[in-house]
C-alpha positions as CSV (number, residue, x, y, z in Angstrom):
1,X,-90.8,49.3,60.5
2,X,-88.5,51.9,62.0
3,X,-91.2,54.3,62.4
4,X,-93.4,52.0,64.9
5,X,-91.6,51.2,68.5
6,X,-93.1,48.5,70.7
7,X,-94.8,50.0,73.2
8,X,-93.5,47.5,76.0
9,X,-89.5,47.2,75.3
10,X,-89.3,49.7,72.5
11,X,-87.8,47.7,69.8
12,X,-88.5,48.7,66.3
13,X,-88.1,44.9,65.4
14,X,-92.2,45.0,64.7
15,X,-94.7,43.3,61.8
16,X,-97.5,44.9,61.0
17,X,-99.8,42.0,60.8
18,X,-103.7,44.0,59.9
19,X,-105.0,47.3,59.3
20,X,-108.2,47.6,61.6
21,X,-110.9,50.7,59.6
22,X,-111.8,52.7,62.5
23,X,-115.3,53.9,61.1
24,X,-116.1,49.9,61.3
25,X,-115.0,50.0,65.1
26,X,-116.9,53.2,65.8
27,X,-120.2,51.3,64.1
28,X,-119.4,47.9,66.3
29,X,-118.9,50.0,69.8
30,X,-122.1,52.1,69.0
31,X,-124.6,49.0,67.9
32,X,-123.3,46.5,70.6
33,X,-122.5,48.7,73.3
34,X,-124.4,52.0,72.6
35,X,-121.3,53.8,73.5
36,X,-119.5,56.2,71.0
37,X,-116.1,56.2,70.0
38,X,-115.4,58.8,66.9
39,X,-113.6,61.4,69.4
40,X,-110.5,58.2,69.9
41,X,-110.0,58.2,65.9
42,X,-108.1,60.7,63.9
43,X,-106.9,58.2,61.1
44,X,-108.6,55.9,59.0
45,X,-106.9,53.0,59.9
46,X,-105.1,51.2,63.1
47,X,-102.5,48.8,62.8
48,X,-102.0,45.9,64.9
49,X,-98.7,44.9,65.3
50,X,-96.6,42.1,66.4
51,X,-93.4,42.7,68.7
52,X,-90.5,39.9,67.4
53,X,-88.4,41.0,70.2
54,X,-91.0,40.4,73.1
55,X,-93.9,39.2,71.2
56,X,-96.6,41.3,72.3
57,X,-99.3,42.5,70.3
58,X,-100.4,46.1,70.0
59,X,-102.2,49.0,68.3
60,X,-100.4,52.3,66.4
61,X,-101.6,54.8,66.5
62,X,-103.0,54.4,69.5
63,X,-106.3,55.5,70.5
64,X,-107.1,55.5,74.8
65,X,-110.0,55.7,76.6
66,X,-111.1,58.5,78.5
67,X,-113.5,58.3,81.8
68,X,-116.9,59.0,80.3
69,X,-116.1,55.8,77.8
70,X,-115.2,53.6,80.8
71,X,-118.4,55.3,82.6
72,X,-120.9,54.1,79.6
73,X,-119.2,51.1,79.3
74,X,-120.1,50.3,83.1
75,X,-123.5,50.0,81.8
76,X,-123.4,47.5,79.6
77,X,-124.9,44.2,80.8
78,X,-121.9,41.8,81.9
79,X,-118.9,44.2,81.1
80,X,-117.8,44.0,84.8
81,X,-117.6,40.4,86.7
82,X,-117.1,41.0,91.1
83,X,-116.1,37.2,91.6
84,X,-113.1,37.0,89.6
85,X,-110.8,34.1,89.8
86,X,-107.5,36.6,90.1
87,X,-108.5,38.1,92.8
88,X,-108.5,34.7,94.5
89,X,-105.5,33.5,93.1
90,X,-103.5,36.4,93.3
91,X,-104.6,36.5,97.8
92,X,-102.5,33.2,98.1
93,X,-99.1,35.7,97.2
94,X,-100.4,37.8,99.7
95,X,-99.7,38.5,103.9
96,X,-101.0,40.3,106.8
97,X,-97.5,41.7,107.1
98,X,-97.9,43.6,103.3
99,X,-98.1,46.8,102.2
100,X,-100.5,46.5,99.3
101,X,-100.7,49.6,96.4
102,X,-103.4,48.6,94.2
103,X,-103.3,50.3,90.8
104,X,-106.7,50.7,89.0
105,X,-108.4,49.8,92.6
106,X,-111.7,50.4,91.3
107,X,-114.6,50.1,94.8
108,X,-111.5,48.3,96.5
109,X,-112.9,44.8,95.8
110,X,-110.2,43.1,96.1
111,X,-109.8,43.9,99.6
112,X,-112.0,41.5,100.2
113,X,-109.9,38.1,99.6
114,X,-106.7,39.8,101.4
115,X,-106.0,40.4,104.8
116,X,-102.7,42.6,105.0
117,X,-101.0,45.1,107.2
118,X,-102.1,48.2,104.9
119,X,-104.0,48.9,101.6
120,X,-103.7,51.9,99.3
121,X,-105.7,52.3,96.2
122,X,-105.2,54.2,93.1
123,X,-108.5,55.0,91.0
124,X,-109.7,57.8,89.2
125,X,-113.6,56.9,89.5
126,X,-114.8,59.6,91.9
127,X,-117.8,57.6,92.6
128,X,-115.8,54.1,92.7
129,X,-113.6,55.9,95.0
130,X,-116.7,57.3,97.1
131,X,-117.7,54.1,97.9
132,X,-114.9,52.5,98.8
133,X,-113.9,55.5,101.1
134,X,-117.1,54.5,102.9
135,X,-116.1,51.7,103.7
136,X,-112.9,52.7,105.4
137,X,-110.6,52.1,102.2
138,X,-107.5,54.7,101.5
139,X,-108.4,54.9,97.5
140,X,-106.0,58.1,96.4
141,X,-107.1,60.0,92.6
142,X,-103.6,59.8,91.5
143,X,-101.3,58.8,88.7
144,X,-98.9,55.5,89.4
145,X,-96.3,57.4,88.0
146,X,-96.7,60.7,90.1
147,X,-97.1,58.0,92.9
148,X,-94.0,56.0,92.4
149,X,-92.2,59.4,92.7
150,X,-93.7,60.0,96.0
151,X,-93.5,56.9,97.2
152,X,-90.1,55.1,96.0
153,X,-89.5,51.2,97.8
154,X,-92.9,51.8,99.9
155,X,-95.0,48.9,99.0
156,X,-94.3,44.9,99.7
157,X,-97.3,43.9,96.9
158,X,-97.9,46.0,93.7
159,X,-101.2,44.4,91.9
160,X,-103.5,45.3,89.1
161,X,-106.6,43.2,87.6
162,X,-107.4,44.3,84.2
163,X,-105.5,46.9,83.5
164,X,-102.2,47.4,81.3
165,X,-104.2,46.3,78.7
166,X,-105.3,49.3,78.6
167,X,-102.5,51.8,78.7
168,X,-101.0,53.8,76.7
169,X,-97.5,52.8,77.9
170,X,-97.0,49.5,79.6
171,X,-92.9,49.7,79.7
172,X,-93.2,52.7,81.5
173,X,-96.6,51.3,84.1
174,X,-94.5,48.8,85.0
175,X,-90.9,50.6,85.2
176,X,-93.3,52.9,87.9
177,X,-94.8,49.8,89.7
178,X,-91.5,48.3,90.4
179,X,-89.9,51.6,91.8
180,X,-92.9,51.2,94.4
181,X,-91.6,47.9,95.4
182,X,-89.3,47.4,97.9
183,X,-86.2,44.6,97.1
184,X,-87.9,41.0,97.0
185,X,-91.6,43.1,96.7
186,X,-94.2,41.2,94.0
187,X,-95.8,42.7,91.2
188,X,-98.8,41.0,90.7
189,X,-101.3,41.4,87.3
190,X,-103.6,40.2,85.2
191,X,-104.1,40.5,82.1
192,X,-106.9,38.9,79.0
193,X,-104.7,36.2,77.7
194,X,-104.1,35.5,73.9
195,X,-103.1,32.2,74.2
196,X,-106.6,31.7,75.6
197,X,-110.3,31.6,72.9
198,X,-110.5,35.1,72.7
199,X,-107.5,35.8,70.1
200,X,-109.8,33.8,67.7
201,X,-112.8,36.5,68.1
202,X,-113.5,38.3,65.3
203,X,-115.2,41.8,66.0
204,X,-114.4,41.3,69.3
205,X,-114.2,45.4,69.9
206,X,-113.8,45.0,73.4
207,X,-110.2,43.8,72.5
208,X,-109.3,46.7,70.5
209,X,-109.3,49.9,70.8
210,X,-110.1,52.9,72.5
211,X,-110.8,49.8,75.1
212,X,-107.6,47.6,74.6
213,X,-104.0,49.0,73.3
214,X,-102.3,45.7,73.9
215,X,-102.8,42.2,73.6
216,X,-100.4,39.6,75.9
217,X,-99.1,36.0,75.3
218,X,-97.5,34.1,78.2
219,X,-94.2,34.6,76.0
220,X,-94.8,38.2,76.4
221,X,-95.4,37.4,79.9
222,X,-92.1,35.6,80.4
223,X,-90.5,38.1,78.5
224,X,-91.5,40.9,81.2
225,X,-88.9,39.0,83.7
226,X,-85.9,39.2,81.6
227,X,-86.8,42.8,80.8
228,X,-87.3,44.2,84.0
229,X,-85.0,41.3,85.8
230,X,-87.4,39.8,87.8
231,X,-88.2,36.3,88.9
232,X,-91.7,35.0,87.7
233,X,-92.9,33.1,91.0
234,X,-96.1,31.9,89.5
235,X,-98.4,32.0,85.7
236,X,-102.0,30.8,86.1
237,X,-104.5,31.0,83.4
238,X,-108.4,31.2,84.7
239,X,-110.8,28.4,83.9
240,X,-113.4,29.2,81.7
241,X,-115.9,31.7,83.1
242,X,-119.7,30.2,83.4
243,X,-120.3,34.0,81.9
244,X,-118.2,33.0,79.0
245,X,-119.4,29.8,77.7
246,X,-121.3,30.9,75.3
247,X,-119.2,33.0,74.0
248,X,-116.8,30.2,73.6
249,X,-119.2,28.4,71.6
250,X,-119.5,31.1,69.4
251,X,-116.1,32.0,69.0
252,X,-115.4,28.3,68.2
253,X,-118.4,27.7,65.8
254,X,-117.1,31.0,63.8
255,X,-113.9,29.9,63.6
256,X,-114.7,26.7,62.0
257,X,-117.2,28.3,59.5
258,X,-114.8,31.1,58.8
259,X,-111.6,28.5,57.6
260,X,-111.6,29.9,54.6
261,X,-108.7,32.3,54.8
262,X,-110.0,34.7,51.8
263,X,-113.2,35.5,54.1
264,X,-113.8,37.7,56.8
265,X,-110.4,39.8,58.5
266,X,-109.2,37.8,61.2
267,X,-110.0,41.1,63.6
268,X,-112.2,42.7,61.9
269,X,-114.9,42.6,59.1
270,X,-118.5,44.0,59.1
271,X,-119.5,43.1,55.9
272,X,-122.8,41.3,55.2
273,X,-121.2,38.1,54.4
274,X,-119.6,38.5,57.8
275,X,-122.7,38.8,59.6
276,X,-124.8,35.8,57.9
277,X,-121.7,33.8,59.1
278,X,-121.9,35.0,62.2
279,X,-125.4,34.6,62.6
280,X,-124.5,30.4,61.5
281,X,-122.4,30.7,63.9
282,X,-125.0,31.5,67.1
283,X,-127.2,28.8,65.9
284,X,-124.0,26.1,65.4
285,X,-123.3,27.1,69.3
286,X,-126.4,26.8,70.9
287,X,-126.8,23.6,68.8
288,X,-123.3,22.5,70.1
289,X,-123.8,23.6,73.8
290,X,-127.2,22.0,73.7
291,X,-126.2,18.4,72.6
292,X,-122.2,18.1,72.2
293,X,-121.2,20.2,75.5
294,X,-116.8,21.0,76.2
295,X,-116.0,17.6,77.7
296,X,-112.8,19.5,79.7
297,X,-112.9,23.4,80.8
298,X,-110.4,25.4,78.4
299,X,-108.5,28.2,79.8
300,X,-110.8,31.3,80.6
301,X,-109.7,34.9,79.5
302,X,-107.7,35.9,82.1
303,X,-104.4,35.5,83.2
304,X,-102.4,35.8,86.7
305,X,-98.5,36.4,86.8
306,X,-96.7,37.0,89.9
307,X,-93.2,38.2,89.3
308,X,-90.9,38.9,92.5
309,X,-88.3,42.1,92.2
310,X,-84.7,41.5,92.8
């Protein structure tokens, strides 16, 4: 595969491991989510590949999405949850004597669970960066990298929630965080985790793209220290999300429907077969919630690294 690079450390030492069919995604983002996605997809077919050098997962070629498909996507019911555990986790690495840069700031939320000696946002919602200008917060309508230039060994805390999944080029988003950092500064991020129920959703659009480019394992995780020669201080996956749970039944009653490997693509499948399965599926979860509930919370989506820069 010396035509595909990884998109996080560049080696060509990749495996293709599925072809997604973009018209299928297009259908699955405009029936679930009302939200159209032709305009992302010149080919036919995506790849998702595997990384054997860092062992991240992504998607060539890639396909990235604009403002006005993060705008519509705003507006469907449950894509966006306030309370999120990182936030809270991530405010224990976190002093009044830091100098916080925020990438992907959103309203400035996150403010909330910090108390530091300065806060700087970067968004590109005019109206998330409205409100959050109302209510005192420095939100700036710039680049990181364009930052980072401006700004070299400014910041004590670089942070994002949610975000390098969905970039175009996470080597390079981070490369720019760190030059933002001063020596012994702490990137913080989170990111949806694969070693968590989600890697086991099929159709689960919202993980591909335009909306995801990238998928992360803790060893990717891990990996991101030795890359970028940092110490990793701290790796904490969520518990599951009340939001979530049924969702994880589903997941879980698909997957044990769906053992037979010659049935639907582990990504992706729309076929009718697919979607009597599927529909098994709902009825084996609520059946399962309702009378044999999760005895011990599995790990939620997300999860929270904190690296420290040398």
């Amino acid at each position: 595969m010396a035509d595909v690079q990884c998109i996080l450390c560049n080696s060509t030492d990749v495996k293709k491991l599925s072809d997604l069919d973009t018209h299928d995604l297009v259908k699955l983002y405009r029936f679930r989510a009302h939200v159209e996605t032709s305009r992302f997809f010149e080919e036919r077919y995506i790849g998702i590949y595997r990384c054997d050098h860092c062992d991240l997962r992504f998607f060539m070629p890639q396909a990235v999405g604009d403002g006005k498909f993060y705008d519509e996507l705003q507006k469907y019911p449950g894509y966006y949850i306030q309370d999120k555990p990182e936030y809270a986790e991530a405010s224990k690495y976190i002093t009044s004597e830091d100098d916080v840069l925020e990438v992907g700031g959103g309203e400035g939320l996150f403010t909330g669970y910090i108390k530091c000696k300065s806060y700087t946002g970067l968004e590109f919602s005019d109206e998330a960066i409205g409100k959050a200008r109302k209510r005192g917060l420095n939100l700036l309508r710039q680049r990181l990298d364009e930052h980072a230039a401006e700004n070299p060994g400014r910041y004590s805390v670089v942070c994002y929630f949610q975000v390098l999944e969905h970039v175009a080029n996470p080597g390079s988003f981070i490369s720019d965080s760190l030059k933002c950092l001063k020596p012994g500064g702490k990137l913080i991020l989170a990111v949806p985790s694969e070693e968590s129920f989600i890697k086991d959703a099929s159709n689960f659009y919202l993980n591909m793209p335009p909306h995801h480019t990238s998928r992360w394992t803790d060893n990717t995780l891990k990996k991101v220290a030795q890359l970028y020669k940092l110490d990793m201080l701290h790796l904490f996956h969520e518990p599951l999300h009340p939001l979530h749970e049924m969702f994880y039944y589903k997941t879980m009653a698909y997957k044990k429907i769906n053992r037979n490997p010659r049935l639907a693509s582990e990504y992706l499948d729309t076929s009718l077969s697919t979607t009597l399965r599927y529909g098994a599926a709902v009825l084996l979860a609520m059946l399962t919630k309702r009378f044999n509930p999760i005895k011990s919370r599995p790990i939620g989506q997300s999860v929270t690294v904190v690296y420290r820069k040398n």
